[in-house]
N, C-alpha and C positions, 0 to 999 in steps of 0.2 A: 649693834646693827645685826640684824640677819643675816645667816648667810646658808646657802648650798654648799656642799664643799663636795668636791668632784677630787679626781685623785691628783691631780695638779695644781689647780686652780681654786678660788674661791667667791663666789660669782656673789653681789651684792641682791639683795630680794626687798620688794614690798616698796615702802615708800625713800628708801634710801635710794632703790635702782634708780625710781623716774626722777627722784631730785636730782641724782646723779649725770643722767642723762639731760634733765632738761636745761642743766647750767652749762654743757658740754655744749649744745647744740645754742645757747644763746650767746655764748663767746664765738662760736665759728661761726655765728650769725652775724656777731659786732663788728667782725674782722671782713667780712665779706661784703658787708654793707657798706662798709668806709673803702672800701677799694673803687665805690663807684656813685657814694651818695657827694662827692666833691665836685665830678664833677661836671652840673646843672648850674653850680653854683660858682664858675671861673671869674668869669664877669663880673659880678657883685664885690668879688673877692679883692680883685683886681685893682675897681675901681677905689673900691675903700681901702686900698694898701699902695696904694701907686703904684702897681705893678703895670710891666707892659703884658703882651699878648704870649709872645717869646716866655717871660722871666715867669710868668703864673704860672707853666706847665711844669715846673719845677714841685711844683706842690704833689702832683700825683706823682708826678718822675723817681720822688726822693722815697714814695712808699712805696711803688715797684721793687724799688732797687732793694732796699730794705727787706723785704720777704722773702724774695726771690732766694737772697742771701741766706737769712734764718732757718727756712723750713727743709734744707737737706742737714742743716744741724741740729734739729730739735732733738731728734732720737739719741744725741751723743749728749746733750747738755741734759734731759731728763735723766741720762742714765748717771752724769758729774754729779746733779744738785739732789736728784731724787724727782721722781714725775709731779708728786704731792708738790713739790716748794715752787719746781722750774713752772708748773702750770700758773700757781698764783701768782706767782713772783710777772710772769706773761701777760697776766689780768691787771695787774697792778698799775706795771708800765703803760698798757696800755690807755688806760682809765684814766692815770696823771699825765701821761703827754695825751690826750684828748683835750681834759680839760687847758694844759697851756696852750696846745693849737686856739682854742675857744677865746685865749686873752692874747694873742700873738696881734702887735700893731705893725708889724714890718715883715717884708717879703721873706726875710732869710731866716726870721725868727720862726716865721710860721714852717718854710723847708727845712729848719732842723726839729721841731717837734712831729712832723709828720712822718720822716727818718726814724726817730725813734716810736714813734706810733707804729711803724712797719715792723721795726725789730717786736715788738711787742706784740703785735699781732699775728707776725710769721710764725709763733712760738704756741699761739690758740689753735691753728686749726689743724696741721697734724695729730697735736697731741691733742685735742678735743676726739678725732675720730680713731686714736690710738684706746682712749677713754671707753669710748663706745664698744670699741670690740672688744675691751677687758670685764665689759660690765655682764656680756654673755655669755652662756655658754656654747659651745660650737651651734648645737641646734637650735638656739633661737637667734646664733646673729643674725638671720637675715631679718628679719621682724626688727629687729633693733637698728639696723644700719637704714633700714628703708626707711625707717621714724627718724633718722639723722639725714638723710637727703633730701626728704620733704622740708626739715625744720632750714637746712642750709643752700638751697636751690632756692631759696626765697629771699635769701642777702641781696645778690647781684641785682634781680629784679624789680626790689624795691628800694633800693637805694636812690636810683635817679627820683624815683616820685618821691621821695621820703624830703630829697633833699629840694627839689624845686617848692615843694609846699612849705617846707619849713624857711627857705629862702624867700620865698612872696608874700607871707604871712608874719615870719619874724625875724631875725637876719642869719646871715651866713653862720655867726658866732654859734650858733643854736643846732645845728648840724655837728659839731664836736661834744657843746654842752649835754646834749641827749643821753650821748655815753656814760655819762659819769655816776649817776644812779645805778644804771644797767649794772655798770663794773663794778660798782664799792657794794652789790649785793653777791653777785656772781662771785666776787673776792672769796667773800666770807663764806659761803658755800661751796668752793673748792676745798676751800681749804680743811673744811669739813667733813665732806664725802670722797674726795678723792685722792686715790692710794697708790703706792709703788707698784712699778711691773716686778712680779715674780723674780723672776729669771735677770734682772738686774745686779748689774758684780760694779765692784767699787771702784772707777780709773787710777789704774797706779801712774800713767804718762798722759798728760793732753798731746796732742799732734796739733802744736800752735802752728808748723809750716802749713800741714793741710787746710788747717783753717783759714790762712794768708791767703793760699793759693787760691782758694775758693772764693773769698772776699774779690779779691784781685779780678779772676776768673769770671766770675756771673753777674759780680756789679760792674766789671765794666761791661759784658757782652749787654745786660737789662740798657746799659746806659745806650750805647749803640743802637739798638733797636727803638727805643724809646725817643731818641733823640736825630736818631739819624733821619728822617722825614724832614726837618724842620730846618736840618743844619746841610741838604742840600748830597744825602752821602756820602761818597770817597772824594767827592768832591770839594772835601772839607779837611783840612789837616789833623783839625779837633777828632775827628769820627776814624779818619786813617790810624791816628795813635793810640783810641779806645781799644778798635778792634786787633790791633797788636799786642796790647796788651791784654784783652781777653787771650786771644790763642794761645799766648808763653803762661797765662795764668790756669787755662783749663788743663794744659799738656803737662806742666807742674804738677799739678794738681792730680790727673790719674796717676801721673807716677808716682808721686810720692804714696797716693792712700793703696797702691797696689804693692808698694816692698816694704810697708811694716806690718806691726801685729797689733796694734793701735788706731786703727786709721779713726780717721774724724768721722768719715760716711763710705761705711761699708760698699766698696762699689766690687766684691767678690762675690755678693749675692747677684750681681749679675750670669754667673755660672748657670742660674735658673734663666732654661731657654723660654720659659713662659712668663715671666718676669720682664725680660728685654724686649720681647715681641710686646708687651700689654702695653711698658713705655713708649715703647714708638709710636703705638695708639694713643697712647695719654697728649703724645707732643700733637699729633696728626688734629685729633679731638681738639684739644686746647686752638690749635689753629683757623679749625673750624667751624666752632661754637663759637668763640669770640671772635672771628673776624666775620659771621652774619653776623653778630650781635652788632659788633662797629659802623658794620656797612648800613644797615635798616634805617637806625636814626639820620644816619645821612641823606640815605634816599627820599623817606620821607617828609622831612624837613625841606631840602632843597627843593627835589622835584614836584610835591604834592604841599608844601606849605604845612606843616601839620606844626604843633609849636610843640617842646622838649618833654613837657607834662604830657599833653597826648599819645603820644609816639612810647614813654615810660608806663604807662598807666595801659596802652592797646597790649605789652609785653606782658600781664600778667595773666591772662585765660593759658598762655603756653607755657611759663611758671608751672601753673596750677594743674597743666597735664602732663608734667614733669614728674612733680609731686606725686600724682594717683598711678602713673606708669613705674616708678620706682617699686610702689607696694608691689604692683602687678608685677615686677620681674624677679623681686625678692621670693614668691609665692611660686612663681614656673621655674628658676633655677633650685628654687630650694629643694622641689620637686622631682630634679633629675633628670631636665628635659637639656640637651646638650649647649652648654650659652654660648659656645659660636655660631649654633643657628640662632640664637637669641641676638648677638652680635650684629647677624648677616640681615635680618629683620631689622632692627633699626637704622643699619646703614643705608637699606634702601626706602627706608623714611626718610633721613637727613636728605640724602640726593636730589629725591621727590619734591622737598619741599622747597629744595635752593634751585632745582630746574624750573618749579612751579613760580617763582619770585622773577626769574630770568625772562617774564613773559608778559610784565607790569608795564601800564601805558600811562599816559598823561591822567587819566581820569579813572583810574582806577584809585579807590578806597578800602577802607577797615577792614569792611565788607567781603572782598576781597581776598586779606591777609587772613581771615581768620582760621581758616581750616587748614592751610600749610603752617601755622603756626602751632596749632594745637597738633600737627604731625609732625614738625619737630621737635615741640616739647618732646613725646609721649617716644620719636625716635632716640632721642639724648640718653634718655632711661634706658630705653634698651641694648642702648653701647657703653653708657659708661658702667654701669653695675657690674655685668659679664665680662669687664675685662681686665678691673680688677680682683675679682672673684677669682679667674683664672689666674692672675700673673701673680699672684701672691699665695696660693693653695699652698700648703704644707708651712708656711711660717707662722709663727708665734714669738708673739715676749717683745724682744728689741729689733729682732732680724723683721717682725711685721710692722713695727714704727718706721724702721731705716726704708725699707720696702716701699712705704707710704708717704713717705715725706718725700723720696725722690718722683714718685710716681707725682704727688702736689707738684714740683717746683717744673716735670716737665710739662706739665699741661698750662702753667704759669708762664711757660719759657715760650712755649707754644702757641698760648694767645698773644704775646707779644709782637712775634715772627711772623704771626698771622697778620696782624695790625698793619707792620711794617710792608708784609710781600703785598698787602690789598692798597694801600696809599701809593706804593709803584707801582703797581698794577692800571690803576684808577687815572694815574697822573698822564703816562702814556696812552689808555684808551681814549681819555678827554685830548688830547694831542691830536691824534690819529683821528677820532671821529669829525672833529671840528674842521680838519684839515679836508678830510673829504665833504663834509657839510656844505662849509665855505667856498667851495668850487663848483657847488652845483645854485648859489645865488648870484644872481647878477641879473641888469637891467633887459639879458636878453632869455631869461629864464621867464614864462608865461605868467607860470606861478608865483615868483615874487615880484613881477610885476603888477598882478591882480592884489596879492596882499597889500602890496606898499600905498597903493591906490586907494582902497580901503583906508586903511587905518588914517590915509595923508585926505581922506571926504571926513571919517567920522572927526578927526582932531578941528579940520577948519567947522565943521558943525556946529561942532563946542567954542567956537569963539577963536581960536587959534589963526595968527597972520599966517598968509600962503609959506615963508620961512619956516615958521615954527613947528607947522602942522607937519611938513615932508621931513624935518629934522626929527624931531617927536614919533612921525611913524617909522624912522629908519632905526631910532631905539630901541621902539618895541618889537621889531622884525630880529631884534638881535639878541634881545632878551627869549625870544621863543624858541632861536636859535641855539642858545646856551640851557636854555630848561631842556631841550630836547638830547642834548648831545648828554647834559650831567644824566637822564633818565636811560637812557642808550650803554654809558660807561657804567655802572649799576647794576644795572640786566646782564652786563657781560660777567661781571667780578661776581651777582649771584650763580652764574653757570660755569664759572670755572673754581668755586668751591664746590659744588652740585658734581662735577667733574674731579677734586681731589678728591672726595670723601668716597670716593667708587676705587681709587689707587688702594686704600687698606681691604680691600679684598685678598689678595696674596697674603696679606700677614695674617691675617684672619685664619685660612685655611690650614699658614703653615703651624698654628700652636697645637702644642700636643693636651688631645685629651683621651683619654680612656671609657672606653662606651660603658653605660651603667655607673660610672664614680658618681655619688653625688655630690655637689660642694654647694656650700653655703653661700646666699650671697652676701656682698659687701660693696660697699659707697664710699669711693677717694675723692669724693667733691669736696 
């Protein structure tokens, strides 16, 4: 294989880089895609596994928890097994628990392949984008990381349509079987193109406590978040002992990785104040790209009828100006143009486009969505690139894997908490609105007087006995009532993310940078 050799490093050239790169970017694609091509396809799943409604959501639950878990470990297990073995070894796993999710007949068989699907996937996508920036040399990573954000900003977004077509065309099982090609090629090309980090030293001691802690720690806090929606809160004994358990498991867990000389995940690179400020962002981020992404389908679905393939398939023009905004900021940071005004630029895209959404009526369409979407694409680019650019500057080798997988797991952590604050959020506005809704109808109200009247001419029109017709129009007066209150609770949840993503202003200002550095960009999706 060719290579450059620089006075550290050894950068791969010609056709070994882009094999190297494009096996990298279609595992962080496999991985990314199965975090949301599942699930379009609950239902099907369900019905063909005798699951109830409750017990299905187990299936995405067990591969949250699973990631969430893996990817502040990957940097320590590359550095145990070696990057070369633990990546393939990542591919591997992945690619054989797909295929058995693909032959799973019962509810717990399929939530323990998808478990291990997670552990295996958590293990792709840091080290995939660890891959990426070994594969360049300082001055071309931006060029190289932006061709990794365009290839992996493209998982999440076609996942839902990947999986509703392959679920209406041929069944659910086929959604898993898809992988398995993909993996046993990408296997074999890992294991061929891709190398140790440098700077790699051989572990004389695992930290199995930190490890526990961490287990303990963030799969229960994933479980909580994940789970607590459905299980009713604190209001749940189940969700009261999770979240107890999370907090003896995370506070464990600092302490122990901050009084050895071993830790599992270096959490002393927090010392870097632009490191901790960029995570804050990563969680901020994470809470607020995925909770619109959560909120959209809902609104659209519900209030506008729109069906799941629509609604999957309207999300990719802002994909796709994700993707061309990525290059474009690789190109102006790489440049020397300061990325906290880069930052401060796409945050007041993201705002714009969640205050623009907050303003959506009964009859509004596509149409509509389409230019606040292609502005938060194109704003996403220009937050998330610049801030891990910034929070990671001067690290290399392992200290930029460890760097990067904590940075993944808060923005992971982040969409979750996101999920979780906008279904309370959503639960109490739909409370509150209805409650004043419902006080302003009644018989001596003009206006649903006039409505009810109507609907109780047009029903007897249609044939309807004088009964039927005044029961029948008091339905549909309640159903207008309820489309209007869910389009109402919607508008508010998109204005008060429109509203948090304006709070990372302060953290923004406060990170340090030095006028004229220039830094390379780089992509933690």
């Amino acid at each position: 294989m060719e290579a450059v050799i620089s006075k550290e490093e050894i950068y791969p050239t010609g056709a070994a880089k882009w094999i190297l790169i494009g096996t990298a970017i279609s595992c962080a694609i496999l991985e990314l895609i199965d975090t949301t091509v599942v699930n379009v396809s609950l239902r099907e799943i369900s019905g063909n596994i005798g699951a109830t409604t409750t017990e299905i959501a187990w299936v995405i639950t067990s591969y949250s928890i699973a990631n969430v878990i893996v990817i502040p470990l990957s940097s320590m297990l590359s550095n145990l097994f070696g990057r070369k073995v633990y990546f393939t070894a990542s591919v591997i796993l992945f690619t054989f628990s797909s295929l058995m999710c693909g032959l799973s007949t019962s509810l717990w068989t399929l939530v323990f392949w998808r478990f291990i699907q997670g552990l295996g996937g958590g293990g792709l996508l840091s080290t995939a984008q660890s891959i990426i920036i070994g594969a360049f040399p300082p001055k071309q990573a931006g060029t190289g990381m932006a061709i990794f954000g365009v290839g992996v900003i493209l998982g999440p977004t076609f996942g839902p349509v990947l999986g509703g077509y392959i679920t209406d065309n041929f069944s659910w099982h086929w959604i898993f079987f898809i992988n398995v090609p993909i993996g046993f090629l990408a296997a074999v090309l890992s294991w061929k193109f891709v190398t140790d980090l440098a700077d790699a030293s051989k572990l004389i001691k695992i930290d199995w406590w930190g490890i526990l802690f961490l287990i303990v720690g963030i799969g229960s806090l994933q479980y909580v978040l994940e789970e607590g929606g459905t299980k009713d809160w604190f209001e749940s004994d189940e969700i009261i002992f999770f979240f107890i358990l999370a907090m003896f498991g995370l506070i464990a867990f600092i302490i122990r990785e901050l009084s050895i000389d071993y830790p599992a995940v270096n959490l002393r690179l927090y010392k870097s104040f632009n490191l901790a400020m960029g995570n804050i962002m990563n969680l901020v981020i994470g809470l607020v790209i995925t909770g619109s992404v959560f909120i959209f389908p809902l609104f659209t679905q519900v209030s506008l009828g729109w069906t799941a393939t629509q609604t999957g398939a309207f999300m990719i023009p802002g994909a796709m100006a994700t993707a061309v905004g990525m290059i474009l900021v690789s190109k102006i940071v790489g440049g020397g143009t300061n990325p906290k005004t880069v930052i401060l630029v796409g945050l007041a895209m993201m705002s714009a486009f969640l205050i623009l959404m907050s303003f959506s009526g009964p009859d509004s369409n596509s149409s509509n969505f389409f230019w606040p979407f292609i502005l938060r694409g194109i704003g996403a680019a220009f937050m998330m690139m610049p801030i891990l650019t910034l929070a990671v500057a001067g690290l290399k080798g392992k200290d930029l894997a460890q760097a990067t997988g904590l940075s993944n797991m808060l923005r992971q952590l982040g969409g979750a908490i996101g999920v979780a604050l906008i279904n309370i959020y959503l639960d109490h506005q739909n409370a509150d609105i209805k409650n004043n809704m419902i006080s302003n109808i009644s018989d001596y109200n003009s206006m649903t007087s006039e409505r009810l009247a109507s609907f109780t001419q047009m029903f007897s029109s249609a044939g309807y006995s004088t009964d039927e017709a005044a029961q029948t129009a008091n339905i549909m007066v309640d159903n207008l009532v309820s489309k209007q209150q869910m389009l109402l609770s919607y508008n508010h949840g998109f204005m008060m993310l429109g509203l948090a993503v304006l709070l990372l202003t302060p953290v923004i200002l406060m990170i340090r940078y030095k006028k004229g550095e220039k830094l390379e960009a780089v992509s933690d999706h």
